[in-house]
VOBA-1610 file (N, C-alpha, C; in pm, whole numbers, padded with zeros to 5 digits, always signed):
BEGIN
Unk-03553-12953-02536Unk-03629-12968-02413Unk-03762-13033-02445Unk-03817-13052-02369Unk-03962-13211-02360Unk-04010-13126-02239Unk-04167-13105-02282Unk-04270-13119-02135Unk-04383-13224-02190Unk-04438-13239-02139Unk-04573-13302-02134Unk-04700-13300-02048Unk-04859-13327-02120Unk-04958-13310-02048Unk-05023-13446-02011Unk-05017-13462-01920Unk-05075-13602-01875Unk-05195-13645-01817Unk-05288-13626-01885Unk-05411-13642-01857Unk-05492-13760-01802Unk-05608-13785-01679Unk-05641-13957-01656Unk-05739-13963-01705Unk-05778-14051-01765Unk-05915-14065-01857Unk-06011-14123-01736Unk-06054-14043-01617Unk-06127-14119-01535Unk-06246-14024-01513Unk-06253-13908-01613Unk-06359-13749-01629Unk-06337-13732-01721Unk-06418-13603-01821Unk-06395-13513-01906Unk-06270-13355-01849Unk-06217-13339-01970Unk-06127-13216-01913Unk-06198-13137-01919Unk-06167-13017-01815Unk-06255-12899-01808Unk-06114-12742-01828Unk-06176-12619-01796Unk-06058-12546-01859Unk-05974-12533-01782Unk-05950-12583-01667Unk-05798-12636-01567Unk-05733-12721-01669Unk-05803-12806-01710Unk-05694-12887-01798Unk-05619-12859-01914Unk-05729-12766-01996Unk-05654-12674-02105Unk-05579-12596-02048Unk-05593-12522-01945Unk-05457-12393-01892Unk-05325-12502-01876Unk-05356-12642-01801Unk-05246-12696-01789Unk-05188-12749-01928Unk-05257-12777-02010Unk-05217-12830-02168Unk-05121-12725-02246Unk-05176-12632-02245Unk-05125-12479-02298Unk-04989-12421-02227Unk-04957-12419-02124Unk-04864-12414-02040Unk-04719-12504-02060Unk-04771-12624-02144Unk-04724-12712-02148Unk-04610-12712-02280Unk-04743-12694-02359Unk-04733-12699-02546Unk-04691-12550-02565Unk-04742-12446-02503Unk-04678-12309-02577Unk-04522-12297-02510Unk-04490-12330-02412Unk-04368-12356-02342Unk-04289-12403-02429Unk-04308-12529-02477Unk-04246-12616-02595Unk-04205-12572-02696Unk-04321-12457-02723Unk-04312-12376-02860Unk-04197-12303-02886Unk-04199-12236-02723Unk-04161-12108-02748Unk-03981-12118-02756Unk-03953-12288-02707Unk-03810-12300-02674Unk-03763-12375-02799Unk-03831-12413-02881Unk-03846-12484-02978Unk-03784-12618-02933Unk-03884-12677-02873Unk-03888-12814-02815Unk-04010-12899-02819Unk-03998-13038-02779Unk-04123-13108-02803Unk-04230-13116-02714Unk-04324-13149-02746Unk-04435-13176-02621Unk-04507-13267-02632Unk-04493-13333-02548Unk-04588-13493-02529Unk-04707-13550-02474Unk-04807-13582-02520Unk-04917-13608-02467Unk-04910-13755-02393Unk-04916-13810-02275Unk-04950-13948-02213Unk-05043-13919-02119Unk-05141-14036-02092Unk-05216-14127-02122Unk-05216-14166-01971Unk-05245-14122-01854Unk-05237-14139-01702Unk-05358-14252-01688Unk-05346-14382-01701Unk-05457-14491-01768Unk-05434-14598-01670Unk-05404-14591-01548Unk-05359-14752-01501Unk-05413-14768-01413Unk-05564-14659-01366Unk-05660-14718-01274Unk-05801-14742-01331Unk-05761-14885-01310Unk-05836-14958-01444Unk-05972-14957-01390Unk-06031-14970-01264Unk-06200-14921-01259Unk-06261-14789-01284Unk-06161-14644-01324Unk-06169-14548-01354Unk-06137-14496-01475Unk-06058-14590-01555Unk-06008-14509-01696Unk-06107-14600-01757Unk-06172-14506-01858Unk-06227-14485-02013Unk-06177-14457-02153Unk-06182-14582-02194Unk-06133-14543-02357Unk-06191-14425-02419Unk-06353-14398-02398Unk-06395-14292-02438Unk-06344-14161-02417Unk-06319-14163-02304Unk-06201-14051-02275Unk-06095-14009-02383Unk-06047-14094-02351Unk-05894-14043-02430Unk-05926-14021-02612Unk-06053-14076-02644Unk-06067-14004-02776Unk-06118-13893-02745Unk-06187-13818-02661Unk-06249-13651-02599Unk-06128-13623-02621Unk-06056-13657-02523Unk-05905-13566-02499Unk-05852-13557-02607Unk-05821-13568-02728Unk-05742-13565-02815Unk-05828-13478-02953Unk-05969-13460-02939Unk-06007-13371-02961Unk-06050-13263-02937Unk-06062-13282-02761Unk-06055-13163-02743Unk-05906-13060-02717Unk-05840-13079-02763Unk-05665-13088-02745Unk-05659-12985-02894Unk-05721-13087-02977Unk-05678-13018-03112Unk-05769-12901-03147Unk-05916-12925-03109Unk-06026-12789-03037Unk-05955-12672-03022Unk-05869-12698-02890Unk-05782-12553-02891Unk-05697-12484-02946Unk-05633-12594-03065Unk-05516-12561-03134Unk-05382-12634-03055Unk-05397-12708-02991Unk-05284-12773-02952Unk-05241-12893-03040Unk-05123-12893-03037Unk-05071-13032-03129Unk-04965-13118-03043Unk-04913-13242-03038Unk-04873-13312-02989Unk-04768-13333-03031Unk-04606-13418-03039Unk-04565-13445-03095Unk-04504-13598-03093Unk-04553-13645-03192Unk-04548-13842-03222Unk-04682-13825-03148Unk-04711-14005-03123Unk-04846-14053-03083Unk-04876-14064-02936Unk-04963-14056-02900Unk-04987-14049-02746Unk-04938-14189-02684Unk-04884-14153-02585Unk-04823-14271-02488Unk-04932-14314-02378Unk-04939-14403-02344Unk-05014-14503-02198Unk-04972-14531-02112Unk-04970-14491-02032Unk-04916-14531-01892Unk-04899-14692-01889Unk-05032-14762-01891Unk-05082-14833-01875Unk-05001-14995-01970Unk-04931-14886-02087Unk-04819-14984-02133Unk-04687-15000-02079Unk-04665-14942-01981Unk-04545-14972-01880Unk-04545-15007-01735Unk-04636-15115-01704Unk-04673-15186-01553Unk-04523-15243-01559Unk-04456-15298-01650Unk-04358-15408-01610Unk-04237-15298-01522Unk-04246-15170-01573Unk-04130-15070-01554Unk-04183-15052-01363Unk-04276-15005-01371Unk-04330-14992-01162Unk-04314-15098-01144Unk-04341-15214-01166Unk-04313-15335-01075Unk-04160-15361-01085Unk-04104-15350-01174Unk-03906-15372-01113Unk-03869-15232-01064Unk-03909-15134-01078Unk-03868-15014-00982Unk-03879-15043-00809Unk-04024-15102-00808Unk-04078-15180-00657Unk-03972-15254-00604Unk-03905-15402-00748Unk-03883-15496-00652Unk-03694-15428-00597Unk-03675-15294-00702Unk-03505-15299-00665Unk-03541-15172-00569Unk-03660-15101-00512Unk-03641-15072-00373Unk-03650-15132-00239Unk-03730-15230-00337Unk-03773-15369-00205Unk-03622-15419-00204Unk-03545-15448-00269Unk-03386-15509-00296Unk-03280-15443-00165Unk-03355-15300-00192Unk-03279-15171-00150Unk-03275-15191+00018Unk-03401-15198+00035Unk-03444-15248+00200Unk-03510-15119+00224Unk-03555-15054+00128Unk-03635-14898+00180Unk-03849-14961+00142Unk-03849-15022+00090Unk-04036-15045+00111Unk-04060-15124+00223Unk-04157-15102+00288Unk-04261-15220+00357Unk-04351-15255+00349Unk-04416-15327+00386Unk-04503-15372+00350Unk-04613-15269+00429Unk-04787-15242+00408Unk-04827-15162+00498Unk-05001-15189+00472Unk-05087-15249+00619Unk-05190-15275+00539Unk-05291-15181+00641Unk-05264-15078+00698Unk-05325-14986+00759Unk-05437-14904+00655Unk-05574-14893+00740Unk-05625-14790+00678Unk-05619-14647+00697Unk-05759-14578+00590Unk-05711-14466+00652Unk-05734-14410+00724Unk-05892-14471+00760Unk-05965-14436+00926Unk-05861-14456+00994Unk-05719-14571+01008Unk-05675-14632+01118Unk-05566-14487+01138Unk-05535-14455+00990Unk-05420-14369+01009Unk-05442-14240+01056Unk-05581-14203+01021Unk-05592-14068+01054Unk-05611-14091+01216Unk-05684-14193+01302Unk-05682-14195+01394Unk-05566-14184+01508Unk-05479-14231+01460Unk-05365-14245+01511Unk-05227-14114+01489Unk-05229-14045+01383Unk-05210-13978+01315Unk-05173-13831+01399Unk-05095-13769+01394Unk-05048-13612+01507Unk-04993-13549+01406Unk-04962-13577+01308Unk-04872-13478+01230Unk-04973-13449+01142Unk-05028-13319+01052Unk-05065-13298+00895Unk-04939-13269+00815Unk-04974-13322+00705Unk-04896-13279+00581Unk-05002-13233+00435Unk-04953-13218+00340Unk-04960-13190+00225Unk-05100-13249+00170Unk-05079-13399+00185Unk-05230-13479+00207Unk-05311-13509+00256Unk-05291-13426+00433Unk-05389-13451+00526Unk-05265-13494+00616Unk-05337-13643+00692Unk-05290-13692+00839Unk-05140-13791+00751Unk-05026-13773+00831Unk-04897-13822+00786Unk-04888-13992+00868Unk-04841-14067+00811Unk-04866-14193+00854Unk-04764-14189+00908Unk-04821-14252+01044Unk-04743-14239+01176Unk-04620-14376+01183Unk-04642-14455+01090Unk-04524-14592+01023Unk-04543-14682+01163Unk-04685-14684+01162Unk-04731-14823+01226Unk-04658-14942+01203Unk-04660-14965+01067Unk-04617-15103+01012Unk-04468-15093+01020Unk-04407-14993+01026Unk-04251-14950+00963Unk-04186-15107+01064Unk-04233-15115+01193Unk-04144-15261+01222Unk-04200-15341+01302Unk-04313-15380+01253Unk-04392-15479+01262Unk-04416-15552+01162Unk-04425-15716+01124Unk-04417-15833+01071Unk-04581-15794+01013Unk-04584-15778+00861Unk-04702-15778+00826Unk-04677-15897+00673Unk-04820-15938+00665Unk-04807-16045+00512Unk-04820-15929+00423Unk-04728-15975+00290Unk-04696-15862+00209Unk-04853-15915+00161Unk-04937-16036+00109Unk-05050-16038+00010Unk-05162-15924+00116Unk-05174-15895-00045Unk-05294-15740+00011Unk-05248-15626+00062Unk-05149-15635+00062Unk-05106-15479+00145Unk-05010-15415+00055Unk-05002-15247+00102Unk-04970-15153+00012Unk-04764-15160+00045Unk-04721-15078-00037Unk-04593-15054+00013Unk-04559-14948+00014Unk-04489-14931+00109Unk-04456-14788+00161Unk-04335-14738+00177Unk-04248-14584+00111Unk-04145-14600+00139Unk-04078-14512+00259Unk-03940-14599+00316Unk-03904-14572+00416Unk-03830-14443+00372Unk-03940-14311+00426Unk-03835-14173+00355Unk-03704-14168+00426Unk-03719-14157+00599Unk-03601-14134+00649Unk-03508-14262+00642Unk-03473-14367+00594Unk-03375-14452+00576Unk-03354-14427+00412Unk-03432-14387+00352Unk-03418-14295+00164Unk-03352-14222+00223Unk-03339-14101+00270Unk-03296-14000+00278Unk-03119-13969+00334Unk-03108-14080+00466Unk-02982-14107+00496Unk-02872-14166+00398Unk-03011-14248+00316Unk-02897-14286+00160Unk-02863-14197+00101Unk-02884-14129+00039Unk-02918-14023-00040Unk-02836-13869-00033Unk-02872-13866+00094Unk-02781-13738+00190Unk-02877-13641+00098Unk-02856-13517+00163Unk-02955-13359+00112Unk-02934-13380-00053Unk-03077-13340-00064Unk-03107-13330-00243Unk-03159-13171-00278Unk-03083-13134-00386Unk-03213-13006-00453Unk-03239-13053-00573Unk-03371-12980-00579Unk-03409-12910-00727Unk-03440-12794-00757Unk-03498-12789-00871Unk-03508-12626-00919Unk-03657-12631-01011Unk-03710-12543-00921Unk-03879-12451-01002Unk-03869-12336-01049Unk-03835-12299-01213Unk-03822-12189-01285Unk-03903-12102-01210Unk-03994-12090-01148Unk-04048-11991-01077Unk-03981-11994-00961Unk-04032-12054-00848Unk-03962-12065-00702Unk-03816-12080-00688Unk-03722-12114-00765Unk-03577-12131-00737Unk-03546-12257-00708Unk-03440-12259-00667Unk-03356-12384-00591Unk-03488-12443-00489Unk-03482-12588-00449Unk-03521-12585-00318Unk-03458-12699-00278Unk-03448-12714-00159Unk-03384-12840-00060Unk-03544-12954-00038Unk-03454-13014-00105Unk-03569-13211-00057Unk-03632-13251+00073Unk-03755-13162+00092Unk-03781-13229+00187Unk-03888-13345+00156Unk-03905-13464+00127Unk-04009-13535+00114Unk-04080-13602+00270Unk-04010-13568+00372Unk-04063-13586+00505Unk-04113-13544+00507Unk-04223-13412+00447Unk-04360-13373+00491Unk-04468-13425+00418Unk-04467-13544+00394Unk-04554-13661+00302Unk-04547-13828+00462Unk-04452-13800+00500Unk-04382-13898+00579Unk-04373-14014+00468Unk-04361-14172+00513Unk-04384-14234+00443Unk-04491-14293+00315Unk-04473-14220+00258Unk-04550-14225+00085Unk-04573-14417+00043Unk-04688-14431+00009Unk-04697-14562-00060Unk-04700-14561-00165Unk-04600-14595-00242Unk-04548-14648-00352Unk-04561-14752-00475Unk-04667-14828-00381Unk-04683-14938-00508Unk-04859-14975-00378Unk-04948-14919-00475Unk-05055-14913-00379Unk-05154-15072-00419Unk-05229-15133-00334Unk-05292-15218-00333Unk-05372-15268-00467Unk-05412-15132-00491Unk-05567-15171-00618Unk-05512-15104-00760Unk-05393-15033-00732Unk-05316-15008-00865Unk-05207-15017-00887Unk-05117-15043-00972Unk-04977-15120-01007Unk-04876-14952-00915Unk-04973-14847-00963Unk-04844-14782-00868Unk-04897-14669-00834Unk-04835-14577-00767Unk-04893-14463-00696Unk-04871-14346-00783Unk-04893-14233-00797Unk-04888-14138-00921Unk-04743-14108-00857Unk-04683-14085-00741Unk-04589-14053-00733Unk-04426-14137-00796Unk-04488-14283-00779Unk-04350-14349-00873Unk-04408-14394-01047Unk-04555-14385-01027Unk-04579-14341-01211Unk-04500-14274-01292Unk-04533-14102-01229Unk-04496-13995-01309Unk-04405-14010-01294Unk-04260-14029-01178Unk-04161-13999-01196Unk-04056-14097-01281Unk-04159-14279-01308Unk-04066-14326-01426Unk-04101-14260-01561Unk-04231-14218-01518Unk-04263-14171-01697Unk-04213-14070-01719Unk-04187-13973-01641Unk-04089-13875-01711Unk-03995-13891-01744Unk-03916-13975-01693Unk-03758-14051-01726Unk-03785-14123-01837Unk-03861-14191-01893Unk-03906-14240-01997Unk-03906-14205-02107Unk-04009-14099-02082Unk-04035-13988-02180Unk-03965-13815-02211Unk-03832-13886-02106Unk-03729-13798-02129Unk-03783-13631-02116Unk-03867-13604-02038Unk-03900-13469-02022Unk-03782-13422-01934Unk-03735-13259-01928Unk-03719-13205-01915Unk-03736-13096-01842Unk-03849-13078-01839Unk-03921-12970-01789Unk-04077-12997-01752Unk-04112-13024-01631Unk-04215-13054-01588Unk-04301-12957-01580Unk-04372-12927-01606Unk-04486-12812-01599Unk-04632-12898-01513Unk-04639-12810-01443Unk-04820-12887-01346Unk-04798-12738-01256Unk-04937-12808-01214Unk-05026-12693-01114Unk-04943-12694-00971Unk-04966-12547-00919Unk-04906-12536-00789Unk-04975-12651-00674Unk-05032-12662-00742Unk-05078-12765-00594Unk-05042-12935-00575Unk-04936-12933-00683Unk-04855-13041-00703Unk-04700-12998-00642Unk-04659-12892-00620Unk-04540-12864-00553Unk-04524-12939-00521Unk-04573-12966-00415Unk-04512-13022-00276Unk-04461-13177-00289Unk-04551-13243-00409Unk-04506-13354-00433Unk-04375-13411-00521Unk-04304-13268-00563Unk-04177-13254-00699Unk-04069-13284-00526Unk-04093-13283-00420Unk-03975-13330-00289Unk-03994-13473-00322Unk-04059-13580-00355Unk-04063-13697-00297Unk-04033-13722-00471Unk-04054-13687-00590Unk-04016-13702-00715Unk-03887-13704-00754Unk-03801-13591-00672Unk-03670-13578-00619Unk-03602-13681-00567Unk-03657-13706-00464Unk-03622-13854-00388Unk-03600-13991-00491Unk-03677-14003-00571Unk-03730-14143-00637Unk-03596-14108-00753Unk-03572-13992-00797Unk-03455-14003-00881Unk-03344-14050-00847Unk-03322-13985-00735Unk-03225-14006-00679Unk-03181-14188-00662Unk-03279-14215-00599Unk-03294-14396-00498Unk-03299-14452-00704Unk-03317-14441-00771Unk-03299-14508-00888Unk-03253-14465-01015Unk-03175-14346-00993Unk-03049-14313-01069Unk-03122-14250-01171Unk-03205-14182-01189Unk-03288-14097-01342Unk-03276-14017-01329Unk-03251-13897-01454Unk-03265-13818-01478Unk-03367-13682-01371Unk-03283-13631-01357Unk-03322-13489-01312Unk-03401-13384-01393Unk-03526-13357-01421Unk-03577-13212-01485Unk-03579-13133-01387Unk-03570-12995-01453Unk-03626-12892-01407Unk-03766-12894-01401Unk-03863-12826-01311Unk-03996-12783-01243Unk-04029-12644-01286Unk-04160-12676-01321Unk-04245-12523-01357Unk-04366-12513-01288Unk-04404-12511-01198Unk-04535-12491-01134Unk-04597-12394-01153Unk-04710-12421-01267Unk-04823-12295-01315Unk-04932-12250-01176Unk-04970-12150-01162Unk-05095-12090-01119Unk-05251-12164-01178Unk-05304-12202-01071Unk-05484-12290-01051Unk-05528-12232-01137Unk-05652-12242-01197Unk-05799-12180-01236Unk-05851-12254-01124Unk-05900-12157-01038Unk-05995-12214-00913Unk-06135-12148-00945Unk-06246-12157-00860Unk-06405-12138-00892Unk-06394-12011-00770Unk-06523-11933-00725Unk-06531-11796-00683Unk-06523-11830-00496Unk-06510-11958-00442Unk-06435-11978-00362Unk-06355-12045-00321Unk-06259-12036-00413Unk-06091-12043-00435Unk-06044-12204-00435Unk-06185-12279-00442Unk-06164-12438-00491Unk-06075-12423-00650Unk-06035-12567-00677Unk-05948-12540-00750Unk-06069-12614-00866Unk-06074-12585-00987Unk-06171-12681-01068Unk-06163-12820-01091Unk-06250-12907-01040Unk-06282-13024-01086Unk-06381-13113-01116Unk-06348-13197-01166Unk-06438-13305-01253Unk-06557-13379-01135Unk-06502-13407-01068Unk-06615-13426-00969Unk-06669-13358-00910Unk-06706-13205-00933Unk-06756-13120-00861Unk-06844-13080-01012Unk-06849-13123-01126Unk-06850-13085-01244Unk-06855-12981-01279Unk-06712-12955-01280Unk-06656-12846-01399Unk-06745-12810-01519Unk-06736-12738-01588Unk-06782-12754-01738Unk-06720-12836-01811Unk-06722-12894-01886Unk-06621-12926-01973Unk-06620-12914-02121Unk-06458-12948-02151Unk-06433-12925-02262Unk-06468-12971-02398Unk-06522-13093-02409Unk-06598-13172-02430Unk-06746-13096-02496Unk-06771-13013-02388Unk-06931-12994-02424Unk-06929-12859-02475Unk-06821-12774-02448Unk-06801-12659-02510Unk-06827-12659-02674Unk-06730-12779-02675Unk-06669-12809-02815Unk-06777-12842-02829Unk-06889-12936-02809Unk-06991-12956-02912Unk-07118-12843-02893Unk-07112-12787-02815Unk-07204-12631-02793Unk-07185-12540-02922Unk-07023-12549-02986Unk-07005-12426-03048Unk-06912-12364-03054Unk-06889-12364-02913Unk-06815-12260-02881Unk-06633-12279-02972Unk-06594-12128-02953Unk-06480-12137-03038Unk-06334-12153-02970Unk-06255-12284-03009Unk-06187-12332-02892Unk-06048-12272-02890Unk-05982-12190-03012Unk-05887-12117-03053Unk-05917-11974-02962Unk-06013-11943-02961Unk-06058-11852-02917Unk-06074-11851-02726Unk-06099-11897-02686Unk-06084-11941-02540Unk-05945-11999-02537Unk-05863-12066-02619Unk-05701-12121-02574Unk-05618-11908-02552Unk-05709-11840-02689Unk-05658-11729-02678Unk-05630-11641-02524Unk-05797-11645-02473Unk-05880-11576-02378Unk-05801-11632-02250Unk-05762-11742-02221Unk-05697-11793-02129Unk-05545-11751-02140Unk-05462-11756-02243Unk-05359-11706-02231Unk-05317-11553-02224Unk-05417-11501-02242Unk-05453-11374-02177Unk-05529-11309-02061Unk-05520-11432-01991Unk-05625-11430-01870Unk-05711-11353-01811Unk-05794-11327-01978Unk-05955-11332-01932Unk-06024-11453-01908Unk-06063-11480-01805Unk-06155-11591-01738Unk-06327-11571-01719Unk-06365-11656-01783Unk-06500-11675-01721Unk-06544-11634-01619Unk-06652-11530-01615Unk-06738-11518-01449Unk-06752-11634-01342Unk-06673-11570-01256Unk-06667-11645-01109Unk-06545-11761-01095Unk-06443-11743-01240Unk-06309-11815-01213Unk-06212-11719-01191Unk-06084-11736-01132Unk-05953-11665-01125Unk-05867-11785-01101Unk-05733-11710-01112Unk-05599-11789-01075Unk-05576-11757-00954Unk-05504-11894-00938Unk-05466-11894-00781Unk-05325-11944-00785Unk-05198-11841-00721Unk-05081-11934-00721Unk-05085-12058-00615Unk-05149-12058-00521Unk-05097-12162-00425Unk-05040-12130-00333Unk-04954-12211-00264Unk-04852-12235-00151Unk-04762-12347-00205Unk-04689-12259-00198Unk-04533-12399-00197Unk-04418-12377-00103Unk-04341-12436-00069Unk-04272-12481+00015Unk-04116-12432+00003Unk-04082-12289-00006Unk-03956-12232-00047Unk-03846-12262+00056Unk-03711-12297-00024Unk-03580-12329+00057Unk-03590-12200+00123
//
């Protein structure tokens, strides 16, 4: 079995990212399987080389180890762009150059990410230059017919990726959307067993989908429990977290906190949070 931690070099990691690292790698351990570090790098006004040397020490800080060399996203653009052109082949993308003022305005349904795009463009004549692509879930889905998967925690569940509505897929200002990223790179990188935070659930329905519409491999799902802050935000880098980074050069002992966390003692004013997910 294969999991992996996939980190974007566009912040420093803070200890959300170690709980998710650890989750990852002791999992690996414990099945005696591998674990892979890549390299979430392909939004190129946001990723930092400096980064990804932090990350890899602060990785080994905790006692985590990797196995082989870290992978890049960012070295497989050619793989999202022919995934694009054989759904574009398929007749399931469109073209879509709506914003998001336009969408939320227009917009009656919430989902998962907010306001669900109401598929303005879905059949209207738009120029593909500059605009995003979007996929057609319910003409995916009639292909496809009912899908499950399975979250070692949550069970079985039935595919719904209609509560995303139409997802864009191959977005304007980056070669691809995290949703058809991760799901070639896991096929790639032959994982197995996906491990991430509950608040990614909801997006393992439309990950489902993309296997399906291009024939890859199926993992199983592990959705860990948040480290959120003392009102129940979940920790992040733009809210500045602490990070791991500065721990490590403070002093502090990083074996020792990988410990404290897997025993979940937490820092004053953090706890875990399972989430909400979306049970069959």
């Amino acid at each position: 079995m294969r999991t992996r931690f996939a980190p974007s070099p566009n912040g420093p990691l803070h200890l959300g990212h170690a709980y998710a690292a650890m989750v990852a790698h002791d999992t690996a351990r414990a099945r005696g399987g591998a674990f892979i570090l890549r390299i979430e790098d392909i939004d190129g006004k946001r990723s930092r080389a400096e980064f990804v040397d932090e990350f890899l020490l602060d990785l080994a800080w905790l006692g985590l180890e990797w196995d082989g060399d870290a992978v890049f996203q960012s070295h497989r653009l050619s793989s999202f762009a022919a995934a694009g052109e054989r759904l574009k082949a398929m007749g399931l993308l469109y073209p879509c150059t709506c914003t998001r003022a336009e969408i939320a305005a227009a917009a009656t349904i919430y989902g998962p990410d907010g306001p669900i795009y109401p598929g303005t463009c879905r059949h209207r004549p738009v120029a593909p230059d500059n605009a995003a692509w979007r996929l057609d879930v319910g003409r995916a889905m009639a292909l496809t017919g009912p899908l499950e998967w399975i979250d070692e925690v949550a069970g079985s569940q039935a595919a719904t990726p209609e509560i995303f509505g139409d997802v864009v897929l191959l977005r304007k200002d980056l070669p691809a959307s995290y949703h058809l990223a991760a799901t070639l790179d896991d096929a790639t990188d032959g994982v197995t067993l996906v491990t991430r935070g509950m608040d990614l659930f909801p997006a393992s329905h439309v990950h489902r989908l993309l296997q399906a519409l291009l024939g890859l491999p199926v993992p199983t799902w592990l959705h860990h429990p948040l480290l959120v802050e003392a009102d129940g935000r979940k920790l992040a880098k733009r809210r500045g977290a602490p990070s791991l980074a500065g721990r490590r050069r403070a002093g502090e002992n990083g074996l020792a906190i990988a410990d404290a966390l897997r025993a979940g003692a937490l820092p004053a004013g953090l706890s875990f949070s399972q989430g909400v997910h979306h049970a069959a």
